[in-house]
N, CA, C and O of each residue as an XYZ file, in Angstrom:
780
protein
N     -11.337     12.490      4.162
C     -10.720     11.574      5.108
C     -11.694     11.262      6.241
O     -12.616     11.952      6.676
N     -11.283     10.102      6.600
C     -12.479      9.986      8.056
C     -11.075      9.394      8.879
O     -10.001      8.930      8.495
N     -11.698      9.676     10.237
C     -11.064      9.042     11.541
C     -12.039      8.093     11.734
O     -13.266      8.170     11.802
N     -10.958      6.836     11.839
C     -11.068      5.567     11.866
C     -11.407      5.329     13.584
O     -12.548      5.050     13.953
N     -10.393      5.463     14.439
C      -9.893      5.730     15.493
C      -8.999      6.372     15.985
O      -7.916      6.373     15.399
N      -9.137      7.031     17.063
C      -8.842      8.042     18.232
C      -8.829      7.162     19.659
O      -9.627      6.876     20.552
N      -7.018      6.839     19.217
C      -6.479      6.168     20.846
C      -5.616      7.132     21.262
O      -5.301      8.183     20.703
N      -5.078      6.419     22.859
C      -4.335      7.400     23.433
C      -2.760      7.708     22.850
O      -2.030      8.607     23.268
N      -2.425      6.723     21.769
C      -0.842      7.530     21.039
C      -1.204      7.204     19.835
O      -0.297      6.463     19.455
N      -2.148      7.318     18.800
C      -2.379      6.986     17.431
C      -4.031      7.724     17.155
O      -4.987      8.013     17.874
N      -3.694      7.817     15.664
C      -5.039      8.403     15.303
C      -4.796      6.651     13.896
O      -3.869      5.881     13.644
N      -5.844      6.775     13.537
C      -6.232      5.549     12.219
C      -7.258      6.805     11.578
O      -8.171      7.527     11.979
N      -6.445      6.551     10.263
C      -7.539      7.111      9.547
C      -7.690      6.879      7.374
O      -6.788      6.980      6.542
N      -8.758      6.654      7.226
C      -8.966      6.520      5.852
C      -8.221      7.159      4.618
O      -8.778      8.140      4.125
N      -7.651      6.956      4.346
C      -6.955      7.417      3.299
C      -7.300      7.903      2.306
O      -6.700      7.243      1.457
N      -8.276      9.137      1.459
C      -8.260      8.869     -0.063
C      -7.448      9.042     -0.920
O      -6.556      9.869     -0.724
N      -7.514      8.297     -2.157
C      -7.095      7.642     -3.193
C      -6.552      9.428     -3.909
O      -7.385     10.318     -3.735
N      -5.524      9.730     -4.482
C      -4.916     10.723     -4.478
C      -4.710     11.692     -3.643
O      -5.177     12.780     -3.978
N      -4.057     11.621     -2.486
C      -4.054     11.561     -1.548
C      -2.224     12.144     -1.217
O      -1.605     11.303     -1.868
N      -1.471     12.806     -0.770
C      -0.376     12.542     -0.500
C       0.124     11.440      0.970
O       1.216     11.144      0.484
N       0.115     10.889      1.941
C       0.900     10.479      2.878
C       1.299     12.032      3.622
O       0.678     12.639      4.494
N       2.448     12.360      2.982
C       2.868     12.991      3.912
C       3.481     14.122      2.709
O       3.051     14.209      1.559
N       4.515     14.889      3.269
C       5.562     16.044      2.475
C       6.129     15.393      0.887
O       6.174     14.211      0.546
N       6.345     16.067      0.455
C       6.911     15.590     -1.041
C       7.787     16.650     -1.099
O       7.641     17.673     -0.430
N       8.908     16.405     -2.051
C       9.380     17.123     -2.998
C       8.828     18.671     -3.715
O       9.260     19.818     -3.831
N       7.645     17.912     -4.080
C       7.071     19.219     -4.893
C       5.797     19.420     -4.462
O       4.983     20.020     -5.164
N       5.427     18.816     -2.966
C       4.200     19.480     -2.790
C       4.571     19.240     -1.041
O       4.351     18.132     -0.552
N       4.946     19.982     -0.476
C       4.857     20.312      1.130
C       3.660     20.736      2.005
O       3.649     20.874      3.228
N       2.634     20.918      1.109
C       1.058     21.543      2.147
C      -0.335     20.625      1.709
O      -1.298     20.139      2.302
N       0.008     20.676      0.750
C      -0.922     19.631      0.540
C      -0.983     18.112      0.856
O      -1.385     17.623     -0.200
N      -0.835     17.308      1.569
C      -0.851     16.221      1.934
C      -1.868     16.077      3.148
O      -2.480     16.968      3.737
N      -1.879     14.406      3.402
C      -2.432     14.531      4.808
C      -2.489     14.242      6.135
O      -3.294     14.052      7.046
N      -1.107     14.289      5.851
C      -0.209     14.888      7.376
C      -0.405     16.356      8.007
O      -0.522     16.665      9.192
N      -0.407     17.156      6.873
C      -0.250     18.582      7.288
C      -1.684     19.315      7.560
O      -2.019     20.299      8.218
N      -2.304     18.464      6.823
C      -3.975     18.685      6.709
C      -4.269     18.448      7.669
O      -4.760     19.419      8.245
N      -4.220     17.252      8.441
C      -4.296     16.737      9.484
C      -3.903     17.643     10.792
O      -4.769     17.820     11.649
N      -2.721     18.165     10.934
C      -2.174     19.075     11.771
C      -3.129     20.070     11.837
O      -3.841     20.120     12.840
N      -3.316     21.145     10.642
C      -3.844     22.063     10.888
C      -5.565     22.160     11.725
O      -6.054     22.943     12.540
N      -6.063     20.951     11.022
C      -7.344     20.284     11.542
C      -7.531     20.472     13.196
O      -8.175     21.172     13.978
N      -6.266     19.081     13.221
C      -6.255     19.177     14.749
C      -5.743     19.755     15.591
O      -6.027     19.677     16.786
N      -4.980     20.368     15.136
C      -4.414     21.143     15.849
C      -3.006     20.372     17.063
O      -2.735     20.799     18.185
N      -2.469     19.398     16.475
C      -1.271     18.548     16.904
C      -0.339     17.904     16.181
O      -0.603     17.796     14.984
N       0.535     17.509     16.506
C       1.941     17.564     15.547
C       1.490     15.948     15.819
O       1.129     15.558     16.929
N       1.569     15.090     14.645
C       1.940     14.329     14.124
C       2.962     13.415     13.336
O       3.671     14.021     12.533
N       3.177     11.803     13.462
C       4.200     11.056     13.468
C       4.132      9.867     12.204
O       3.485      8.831     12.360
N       4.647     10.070     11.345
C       4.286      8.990     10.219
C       4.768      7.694     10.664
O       5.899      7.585     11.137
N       3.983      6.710     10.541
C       4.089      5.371     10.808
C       4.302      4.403      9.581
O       4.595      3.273      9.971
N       4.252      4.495      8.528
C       4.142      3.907      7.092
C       3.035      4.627      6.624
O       2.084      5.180      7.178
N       3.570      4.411      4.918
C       2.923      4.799      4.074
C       2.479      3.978      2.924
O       2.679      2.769      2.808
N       1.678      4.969      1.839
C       0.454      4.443      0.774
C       1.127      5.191      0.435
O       1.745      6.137      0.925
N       0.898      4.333     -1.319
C       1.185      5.343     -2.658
C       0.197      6.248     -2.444
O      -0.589      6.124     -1.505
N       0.138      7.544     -3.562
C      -0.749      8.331     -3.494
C      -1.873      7.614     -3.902
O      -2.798      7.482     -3.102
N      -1.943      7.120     -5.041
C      -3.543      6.186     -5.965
C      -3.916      5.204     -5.198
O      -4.749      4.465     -5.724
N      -3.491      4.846     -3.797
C      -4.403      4.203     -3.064
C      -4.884      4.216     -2.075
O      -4.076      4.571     -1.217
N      -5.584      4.062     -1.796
C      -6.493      4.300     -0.775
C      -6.683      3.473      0.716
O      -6.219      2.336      0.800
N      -7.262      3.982      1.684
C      -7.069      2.920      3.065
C      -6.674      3.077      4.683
O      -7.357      4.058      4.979
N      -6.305      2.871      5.323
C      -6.246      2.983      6.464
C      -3.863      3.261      6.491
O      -2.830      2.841      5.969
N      -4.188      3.868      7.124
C      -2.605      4.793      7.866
C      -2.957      5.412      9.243
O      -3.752      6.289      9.580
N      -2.214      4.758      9.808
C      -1.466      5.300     10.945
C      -0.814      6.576     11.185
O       0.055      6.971     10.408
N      -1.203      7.323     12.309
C      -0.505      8.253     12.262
C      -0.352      8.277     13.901
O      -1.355      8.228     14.613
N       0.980      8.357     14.447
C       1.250      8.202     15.688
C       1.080      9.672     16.671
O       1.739     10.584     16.171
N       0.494     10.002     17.685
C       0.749     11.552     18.216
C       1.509     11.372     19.030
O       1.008     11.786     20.075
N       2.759     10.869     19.258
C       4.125     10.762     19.669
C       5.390     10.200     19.475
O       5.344      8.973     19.387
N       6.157     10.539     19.408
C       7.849     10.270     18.966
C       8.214      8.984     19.615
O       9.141      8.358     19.101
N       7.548      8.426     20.804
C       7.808      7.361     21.708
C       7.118      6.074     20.565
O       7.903      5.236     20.123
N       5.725      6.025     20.185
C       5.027      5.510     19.765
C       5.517      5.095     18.430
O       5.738      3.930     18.096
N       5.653      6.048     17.768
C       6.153      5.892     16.356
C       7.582      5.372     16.108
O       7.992      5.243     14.954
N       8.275      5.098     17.080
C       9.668      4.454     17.581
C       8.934      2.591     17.982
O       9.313      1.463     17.668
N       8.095      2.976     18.569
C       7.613      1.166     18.758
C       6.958      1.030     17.728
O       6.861     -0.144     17.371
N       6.437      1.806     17.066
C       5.769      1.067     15.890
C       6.543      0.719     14.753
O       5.893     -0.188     14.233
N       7.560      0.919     14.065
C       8.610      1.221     13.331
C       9.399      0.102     13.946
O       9.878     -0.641     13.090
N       9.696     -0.264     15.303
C      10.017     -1.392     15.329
C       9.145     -2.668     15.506
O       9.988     -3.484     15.877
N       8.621     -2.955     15.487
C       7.249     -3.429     15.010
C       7.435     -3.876     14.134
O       7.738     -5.061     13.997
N       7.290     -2.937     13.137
C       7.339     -3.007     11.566
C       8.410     -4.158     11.288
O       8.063     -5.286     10.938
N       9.857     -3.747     11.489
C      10.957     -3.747     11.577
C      10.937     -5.443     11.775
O      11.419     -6.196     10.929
N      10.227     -5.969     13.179
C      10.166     -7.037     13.926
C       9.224     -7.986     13.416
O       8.655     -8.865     14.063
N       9.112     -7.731     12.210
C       7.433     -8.077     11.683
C       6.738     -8.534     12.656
O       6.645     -9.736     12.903
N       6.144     -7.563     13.348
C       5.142     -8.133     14.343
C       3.923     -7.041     13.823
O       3.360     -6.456     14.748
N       3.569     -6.788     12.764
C       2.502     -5.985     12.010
C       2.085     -6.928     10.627
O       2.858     -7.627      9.972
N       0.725     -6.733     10.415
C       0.370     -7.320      9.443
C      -0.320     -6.388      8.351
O      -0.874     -5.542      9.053
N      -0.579     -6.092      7.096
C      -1.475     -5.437      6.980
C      -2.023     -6.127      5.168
O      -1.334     -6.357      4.174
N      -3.199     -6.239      5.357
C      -3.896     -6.633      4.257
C      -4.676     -5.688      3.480
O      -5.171     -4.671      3.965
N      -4.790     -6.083      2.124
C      -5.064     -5.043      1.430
C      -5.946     -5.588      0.272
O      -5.928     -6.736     -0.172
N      -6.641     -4.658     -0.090
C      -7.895     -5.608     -1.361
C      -7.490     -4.556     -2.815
O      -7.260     -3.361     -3.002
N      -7.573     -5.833     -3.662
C      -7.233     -5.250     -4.962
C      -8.176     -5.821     -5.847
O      -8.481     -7.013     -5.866
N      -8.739     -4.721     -6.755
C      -9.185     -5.495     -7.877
C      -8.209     -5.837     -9.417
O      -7.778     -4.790     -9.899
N      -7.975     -6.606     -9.900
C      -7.134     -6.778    -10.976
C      -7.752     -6.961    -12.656
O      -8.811     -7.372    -13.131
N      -6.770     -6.545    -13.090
C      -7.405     -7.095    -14.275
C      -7.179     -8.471    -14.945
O      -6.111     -9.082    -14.961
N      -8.519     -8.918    -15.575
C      -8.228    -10.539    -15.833
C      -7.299    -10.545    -17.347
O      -7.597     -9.759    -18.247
N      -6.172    -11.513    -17.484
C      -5.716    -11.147    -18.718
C      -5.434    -12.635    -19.141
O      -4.897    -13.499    -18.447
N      -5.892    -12.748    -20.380
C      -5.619    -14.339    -21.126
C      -4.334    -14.573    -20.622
O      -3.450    -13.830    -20.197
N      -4.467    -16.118    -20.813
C      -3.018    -16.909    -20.580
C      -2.807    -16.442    -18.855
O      -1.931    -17.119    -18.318
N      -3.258    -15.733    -18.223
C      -2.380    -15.751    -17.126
C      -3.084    -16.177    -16.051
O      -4.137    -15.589    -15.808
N      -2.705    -17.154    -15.285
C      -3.346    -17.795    -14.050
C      -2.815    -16.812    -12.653
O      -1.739    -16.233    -12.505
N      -3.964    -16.878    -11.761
C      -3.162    -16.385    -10.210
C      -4.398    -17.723     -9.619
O      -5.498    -18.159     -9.960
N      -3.383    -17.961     -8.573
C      -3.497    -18.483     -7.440
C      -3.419    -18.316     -6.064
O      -2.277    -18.004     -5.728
N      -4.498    -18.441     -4.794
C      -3.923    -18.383     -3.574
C      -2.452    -18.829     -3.315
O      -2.309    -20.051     -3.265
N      -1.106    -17.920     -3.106
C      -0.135    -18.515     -2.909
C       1.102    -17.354     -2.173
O       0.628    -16.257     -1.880
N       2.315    -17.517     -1.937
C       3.189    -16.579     -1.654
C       4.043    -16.479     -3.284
O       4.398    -17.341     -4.088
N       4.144    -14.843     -3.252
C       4.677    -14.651     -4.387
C       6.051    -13.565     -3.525
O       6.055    -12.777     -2.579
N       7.172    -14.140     -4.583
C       8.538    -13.490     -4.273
C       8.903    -13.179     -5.233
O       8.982    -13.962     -6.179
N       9.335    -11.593     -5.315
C      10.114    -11.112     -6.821
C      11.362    -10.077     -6.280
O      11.498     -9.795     -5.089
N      11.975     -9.721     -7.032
C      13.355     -8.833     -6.179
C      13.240     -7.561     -7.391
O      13.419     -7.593     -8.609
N      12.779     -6.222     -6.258
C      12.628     -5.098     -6.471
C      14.148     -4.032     -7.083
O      14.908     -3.649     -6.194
N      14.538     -3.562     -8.803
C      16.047     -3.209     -8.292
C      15.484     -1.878     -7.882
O      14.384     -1.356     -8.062
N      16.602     -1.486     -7.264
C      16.951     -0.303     -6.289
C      16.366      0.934     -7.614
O      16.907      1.038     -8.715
N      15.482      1.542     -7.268
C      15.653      2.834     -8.047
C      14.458      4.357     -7.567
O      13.347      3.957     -7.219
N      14.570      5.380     -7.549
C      13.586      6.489     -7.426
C      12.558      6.845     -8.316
O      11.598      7.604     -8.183
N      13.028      6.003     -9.441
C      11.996      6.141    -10.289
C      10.973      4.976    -10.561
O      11.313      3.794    -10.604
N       9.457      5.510    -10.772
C       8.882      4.255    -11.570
C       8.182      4.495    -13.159
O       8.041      5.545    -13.787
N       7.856      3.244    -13.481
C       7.763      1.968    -12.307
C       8.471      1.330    -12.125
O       9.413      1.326    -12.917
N       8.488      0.547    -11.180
C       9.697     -0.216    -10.665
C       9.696     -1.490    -11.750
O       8.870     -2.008    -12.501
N      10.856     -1.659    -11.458
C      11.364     -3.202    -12.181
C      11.689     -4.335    -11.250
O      12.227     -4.425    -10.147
N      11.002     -5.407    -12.372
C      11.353     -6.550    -10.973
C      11.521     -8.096    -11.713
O      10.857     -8.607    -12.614
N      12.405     -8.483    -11.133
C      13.422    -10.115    -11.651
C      12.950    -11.091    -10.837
O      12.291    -10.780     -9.845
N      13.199    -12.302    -11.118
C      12.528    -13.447    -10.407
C      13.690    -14.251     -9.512
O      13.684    -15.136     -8.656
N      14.777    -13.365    -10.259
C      16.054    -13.660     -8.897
C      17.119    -12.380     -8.217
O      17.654    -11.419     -8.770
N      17.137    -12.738     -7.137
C      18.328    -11.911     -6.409
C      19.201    -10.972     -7.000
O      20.310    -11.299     -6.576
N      19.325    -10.051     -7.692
C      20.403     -9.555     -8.330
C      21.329     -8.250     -7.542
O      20.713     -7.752     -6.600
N      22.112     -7.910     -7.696
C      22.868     -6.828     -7.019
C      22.196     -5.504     -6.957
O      22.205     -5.158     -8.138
N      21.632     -4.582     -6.295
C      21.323     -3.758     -6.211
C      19.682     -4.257     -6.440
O      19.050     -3.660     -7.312
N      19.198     -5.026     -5.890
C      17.568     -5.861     -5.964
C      17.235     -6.094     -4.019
O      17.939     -6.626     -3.160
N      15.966     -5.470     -3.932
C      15.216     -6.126     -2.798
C      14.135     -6.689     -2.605
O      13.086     -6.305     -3.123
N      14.245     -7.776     -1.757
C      13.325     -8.885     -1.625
C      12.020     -7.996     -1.629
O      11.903     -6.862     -1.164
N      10.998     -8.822     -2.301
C       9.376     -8.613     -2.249
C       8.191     -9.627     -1.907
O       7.816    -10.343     -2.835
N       7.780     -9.714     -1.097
C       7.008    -10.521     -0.620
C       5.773    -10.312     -0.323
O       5.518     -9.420      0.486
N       4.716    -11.089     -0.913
C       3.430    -10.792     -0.373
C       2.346    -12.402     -0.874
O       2.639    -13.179     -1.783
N       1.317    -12.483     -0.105
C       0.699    -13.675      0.029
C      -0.980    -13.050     -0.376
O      -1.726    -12.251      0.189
N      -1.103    -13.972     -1.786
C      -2.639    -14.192     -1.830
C      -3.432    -14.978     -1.286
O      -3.277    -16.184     -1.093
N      -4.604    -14.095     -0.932
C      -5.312    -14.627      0.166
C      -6.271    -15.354     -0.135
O      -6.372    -16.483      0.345
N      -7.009    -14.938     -0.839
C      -8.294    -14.776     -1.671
C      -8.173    -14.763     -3.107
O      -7.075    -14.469     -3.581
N      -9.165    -15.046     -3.892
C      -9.647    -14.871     -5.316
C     -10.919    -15.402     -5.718
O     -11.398    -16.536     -5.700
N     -11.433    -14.019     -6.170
C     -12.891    -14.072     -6.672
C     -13.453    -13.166     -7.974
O     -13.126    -12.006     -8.225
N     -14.137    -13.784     -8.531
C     -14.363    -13.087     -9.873
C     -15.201    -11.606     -9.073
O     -16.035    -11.736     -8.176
N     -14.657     -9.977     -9.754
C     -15.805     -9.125     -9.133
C     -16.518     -8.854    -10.335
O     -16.102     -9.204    -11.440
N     -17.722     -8.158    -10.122
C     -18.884     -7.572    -10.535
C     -17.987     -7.113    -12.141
O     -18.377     -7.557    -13.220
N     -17.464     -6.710    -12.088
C     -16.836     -6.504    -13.688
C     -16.302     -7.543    -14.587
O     -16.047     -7.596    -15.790
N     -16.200     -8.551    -13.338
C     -15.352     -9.889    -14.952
C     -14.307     -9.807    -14.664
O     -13.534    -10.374    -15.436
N     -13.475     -8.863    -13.056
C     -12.275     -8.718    -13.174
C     -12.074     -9.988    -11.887
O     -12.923    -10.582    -11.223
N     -10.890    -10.056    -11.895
C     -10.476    -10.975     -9.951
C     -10.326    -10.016     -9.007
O      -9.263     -9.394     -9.001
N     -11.330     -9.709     -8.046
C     -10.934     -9.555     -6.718
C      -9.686    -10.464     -5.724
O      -9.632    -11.687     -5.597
N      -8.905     -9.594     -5.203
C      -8.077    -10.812     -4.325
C      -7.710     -9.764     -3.271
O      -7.697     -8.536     -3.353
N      -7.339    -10.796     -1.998
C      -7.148    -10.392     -0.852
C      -5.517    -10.449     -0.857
O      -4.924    -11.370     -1.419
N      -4.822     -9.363     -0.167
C      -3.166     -9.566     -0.660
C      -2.815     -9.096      1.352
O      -3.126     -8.103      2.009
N      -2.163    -10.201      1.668
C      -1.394    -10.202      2.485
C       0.154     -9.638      2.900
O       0.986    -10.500      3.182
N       0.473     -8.509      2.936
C       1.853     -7.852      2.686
C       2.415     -7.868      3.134
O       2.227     -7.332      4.226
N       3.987     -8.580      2.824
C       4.783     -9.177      3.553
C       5.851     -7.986      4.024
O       6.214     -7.573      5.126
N       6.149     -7.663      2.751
C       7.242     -6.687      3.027
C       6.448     -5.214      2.401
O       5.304     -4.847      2.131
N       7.689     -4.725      2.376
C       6.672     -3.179      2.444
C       7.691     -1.748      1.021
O       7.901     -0.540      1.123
N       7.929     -2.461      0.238
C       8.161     -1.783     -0.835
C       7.675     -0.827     -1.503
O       6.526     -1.048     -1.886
N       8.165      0.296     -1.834
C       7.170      1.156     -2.653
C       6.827      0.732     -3.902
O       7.518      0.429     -4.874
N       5.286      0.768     -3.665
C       4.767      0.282     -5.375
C       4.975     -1.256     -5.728
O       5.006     -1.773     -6.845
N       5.123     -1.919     -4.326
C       5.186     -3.460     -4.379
C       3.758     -3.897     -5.103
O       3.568     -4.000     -6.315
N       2.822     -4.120     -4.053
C       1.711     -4.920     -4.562
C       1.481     -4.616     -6.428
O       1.399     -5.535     -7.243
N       1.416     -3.185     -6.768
C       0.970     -2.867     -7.978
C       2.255     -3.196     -9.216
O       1.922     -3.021    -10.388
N       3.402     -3.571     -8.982
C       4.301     -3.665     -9.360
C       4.406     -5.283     -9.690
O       4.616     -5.819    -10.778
N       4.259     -5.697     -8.800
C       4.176     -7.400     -8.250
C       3.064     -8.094     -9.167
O       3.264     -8.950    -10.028
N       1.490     -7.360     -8.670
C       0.807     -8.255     -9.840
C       0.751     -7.904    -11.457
O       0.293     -8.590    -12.371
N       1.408     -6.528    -11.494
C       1.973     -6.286    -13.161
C       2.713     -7.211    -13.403
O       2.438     -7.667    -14.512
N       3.260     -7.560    -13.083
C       4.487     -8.240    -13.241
C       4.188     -9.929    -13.374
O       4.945    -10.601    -14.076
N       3.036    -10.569    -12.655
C       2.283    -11.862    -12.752
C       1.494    -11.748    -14.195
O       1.138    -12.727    -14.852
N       1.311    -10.531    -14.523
C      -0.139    -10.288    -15.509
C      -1.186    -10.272    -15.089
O      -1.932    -11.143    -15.537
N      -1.689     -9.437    -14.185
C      -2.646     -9.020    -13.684
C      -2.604     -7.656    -12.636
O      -2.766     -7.497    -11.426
N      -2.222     -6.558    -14.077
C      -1.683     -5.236    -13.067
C      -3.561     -4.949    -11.934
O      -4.582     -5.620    -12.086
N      -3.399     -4.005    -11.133
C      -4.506     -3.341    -10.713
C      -5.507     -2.598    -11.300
O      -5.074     -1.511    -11.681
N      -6.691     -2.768    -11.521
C      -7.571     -1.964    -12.489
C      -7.072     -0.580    -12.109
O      -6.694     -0.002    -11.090
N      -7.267     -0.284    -13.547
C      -6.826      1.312    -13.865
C      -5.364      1.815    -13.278
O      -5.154      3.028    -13.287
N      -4.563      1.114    -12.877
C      -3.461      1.563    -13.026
C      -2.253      1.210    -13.800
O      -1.391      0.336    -13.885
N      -2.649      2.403    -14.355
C      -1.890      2.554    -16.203
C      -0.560      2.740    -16.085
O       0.095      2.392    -17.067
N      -0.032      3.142    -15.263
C       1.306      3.046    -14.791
C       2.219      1.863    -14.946
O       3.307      1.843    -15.523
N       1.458      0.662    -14.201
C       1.970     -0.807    -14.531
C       1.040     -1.603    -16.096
O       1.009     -2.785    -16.439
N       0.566     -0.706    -16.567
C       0.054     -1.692    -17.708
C      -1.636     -1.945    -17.951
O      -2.196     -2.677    -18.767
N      -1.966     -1.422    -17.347
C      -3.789     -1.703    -16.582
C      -4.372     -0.598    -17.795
O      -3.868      0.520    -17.909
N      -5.675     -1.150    -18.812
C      -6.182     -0.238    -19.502
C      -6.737      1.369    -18.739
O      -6.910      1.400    -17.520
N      -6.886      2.154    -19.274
C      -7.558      3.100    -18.550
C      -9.212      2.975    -18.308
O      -9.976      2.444    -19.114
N      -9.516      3.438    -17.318
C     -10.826      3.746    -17.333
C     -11.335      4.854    -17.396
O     -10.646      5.805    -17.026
N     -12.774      5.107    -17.909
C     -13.277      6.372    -18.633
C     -13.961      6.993    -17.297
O     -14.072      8.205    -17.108
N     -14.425      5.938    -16.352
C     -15.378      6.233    -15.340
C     -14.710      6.304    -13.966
O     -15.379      6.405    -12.937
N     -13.471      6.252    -13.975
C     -12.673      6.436    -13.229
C     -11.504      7.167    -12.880
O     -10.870      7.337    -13.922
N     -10.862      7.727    -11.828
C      -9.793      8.157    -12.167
C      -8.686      7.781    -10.856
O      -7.688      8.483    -10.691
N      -9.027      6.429     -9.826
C      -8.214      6.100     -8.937
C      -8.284      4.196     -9.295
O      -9.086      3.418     -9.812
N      -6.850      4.122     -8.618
C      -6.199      2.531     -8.678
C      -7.481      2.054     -8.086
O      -8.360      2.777     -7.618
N      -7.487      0.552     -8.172
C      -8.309     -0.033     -7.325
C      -7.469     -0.853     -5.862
O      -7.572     -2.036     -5.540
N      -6.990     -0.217     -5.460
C      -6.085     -0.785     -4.352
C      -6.485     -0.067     -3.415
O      -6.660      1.143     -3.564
N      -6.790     -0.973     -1.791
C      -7.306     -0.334     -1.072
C      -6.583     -1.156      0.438
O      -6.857     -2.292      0.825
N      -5.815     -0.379      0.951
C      -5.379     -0.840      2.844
C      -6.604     -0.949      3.658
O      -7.176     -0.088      4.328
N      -6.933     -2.417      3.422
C      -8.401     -2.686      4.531
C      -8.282     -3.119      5.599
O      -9.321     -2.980      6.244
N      -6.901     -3.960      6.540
C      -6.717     -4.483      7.568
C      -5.655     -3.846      8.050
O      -4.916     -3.377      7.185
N      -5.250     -3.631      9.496
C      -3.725     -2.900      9.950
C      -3.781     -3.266     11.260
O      -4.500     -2.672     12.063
N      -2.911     -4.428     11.626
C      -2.662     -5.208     13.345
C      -1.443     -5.166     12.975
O      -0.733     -5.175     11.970
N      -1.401     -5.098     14.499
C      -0.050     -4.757     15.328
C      -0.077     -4.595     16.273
O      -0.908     -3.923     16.883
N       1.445     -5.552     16.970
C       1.620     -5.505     18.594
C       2.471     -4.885     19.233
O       3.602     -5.269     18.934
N       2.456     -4.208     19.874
C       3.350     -3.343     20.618
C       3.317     -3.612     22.114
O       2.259     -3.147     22.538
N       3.813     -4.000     22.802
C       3.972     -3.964     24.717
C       2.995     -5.278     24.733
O       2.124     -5.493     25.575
N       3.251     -5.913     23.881
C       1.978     -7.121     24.150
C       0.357     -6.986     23.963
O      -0.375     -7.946     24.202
C-alpha cells in the first residue's frame, strides 16, 4: 500500500489488487483497514469501498465527523470518482463513449445479474464512458466515470455490454497465465465537502 495523502481528517491511499477494504465475514485481520490501524497506530473510518480484485485509491477518514460529511457527499452526489479499465475486445460487440444504465437485482451473491429494465427488487446502475483506446494488448482501454456505486457495478456492467474486464473470470473474461489481478483500477477521487 502507499499513502497517497496525509490531510488533517483523511488519509488517501493505494489500494492493492487483492486486497480486503475492510472486515469480512471470514476474514477480520487481514484487510486494510486493520493493517492500517495497527501501522498507525489510529482508529480509522471507511468512506467507500473496492472490490477486493481491484485496485486504487480509498479513502479512509480519521474521524466520525468527517466520514458523516463524506457519506453525505456521496449520498448528495457531490463526489466523483473515475476509474481505468482494461477490457476485453470481443467480436460483434461495439462500446462507445456514452452513459450506460442497467438495473442491478438485489442479491449477496455473485455475480450479479443485470436487466435493461426496472424490475422489482432491481437497482439503478449508472456509469459514463469516458474514453476508448486500443491498449498495448489488442484489448480497449477506457476511462469509466461512476455514477452510482454498486457492488461489482463497473465489472458486471461491461460483462454485460460484452466486454467483461481483462482477467476477470468471474464475469466471463478468459484467464490469464501471467496474471492473477482484474484490470480495474480507482485512478481519480473529488469531492466537496464545506465548499
Amino acid at each position: 500500500t502507499d499513502l497517497l495523502a496525509d490531510e488533517k481528517d483523511f488519509w488517501v491511499i493505494h489500494k492493492p489488487a487483492g486486497f480486503p477494504v475492510h472486515d469480512s465475514v471470514d476474514n477480520i485481520r487481514e484487510n486494510l483497514l486493520r493493517t492500517l490501524e495497527e501501522q498507525l497506530k489510529i482508529e480509522l473510518f471507511i468512506t467507500h469501498r473496492l472490490d477486493v480484485p481491484t485496485e486504487g485509491l480509498i479513502l479512509y477518514a480519521k474521524n466520525a465527523e468527517f466520514q458523516k460529511k463524506f457519506n453525505e457527499a456521496l449520498t448528495k452526489k457531490r463526489t466523483r470518482k473515475i476509474y481505468r479499465a482494461e477490457l476485453c475486445r470481443c467480436e460483434g460487440s461495439s462500446l462507445t463513449p456514452s452513459l450506460l444504465t442497467h438495473y442491478m437485482k438485489k442479491s449477496f451473491r455473485a455475480p450479479k445479474e443485470l436487466t435493461n429494465e426496472p424490475l422489482i427488487n432491481t437497482q439503478e446502475c449508472q456509469l459514463k464512458i469516458l474514453n476508448i483506446k486500443a491498449s498495448p494488448q489488442n484489448n480497449l482501454e477506457v476511462e469509466i466515470d461512476l455514477l452510482t456505486g454498486r457492488t461489482h457495478q463497473i465489472r458486471a456492467q461491461m460483462s454485460y455490454v460484452g466486454h467483461p474486464v481483462v482477467n476477470d473470470t468471474l464475469y466471463g473474461a478468459p484467464p490469464l497465465s501471467t496474471d492473477n489481478k482484474i484490470h480495474l483500477t480507482a485512478e481519480q477521487l473529488q469531492f466537496e465537502i464545506d465548499n
